[in-house]
C-alpha positions, 0 to 999 in steps of 0.5 A: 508485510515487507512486500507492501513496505516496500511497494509504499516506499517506493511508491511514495519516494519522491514526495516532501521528506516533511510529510514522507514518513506519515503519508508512508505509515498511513498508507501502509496500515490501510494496505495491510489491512486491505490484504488482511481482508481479502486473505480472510475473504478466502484469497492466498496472501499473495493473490490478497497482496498483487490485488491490494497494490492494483486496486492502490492505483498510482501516486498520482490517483492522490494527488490530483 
């Protein structure tokens, strides 16, 4: 899902580059996941998507 791709990679840009790419891919599988539930639980894949990225928060909600 591109949209998710791109919504972590922006999210998580100005992190490390030595943990940058780990933190991205984990981050990104449990979003997609999150979209493939909500989308079974009877949501379109965008309604499923806009709700994922809001319930995300910020990446300043991690690393507090």
């Amino acid at each position: 899902m591109k949209k998710i791709d791109n919504f972590v990679r922006n999210t998580f840009k100005d992190l490390p580059k030595n943990n940058r790419e780990e933190i991205i891919s984990l981050v990104t599988v449990t979003l997609v996941e999150k979209v493939e539930d909500l989308v079974e639980s009877g949501l379109t894949e965008i309604e499923a998507i806009d709700k994922a990225v809001v319930e995300f928060g910020t990446v300043e909600d991690y690393f507090e």
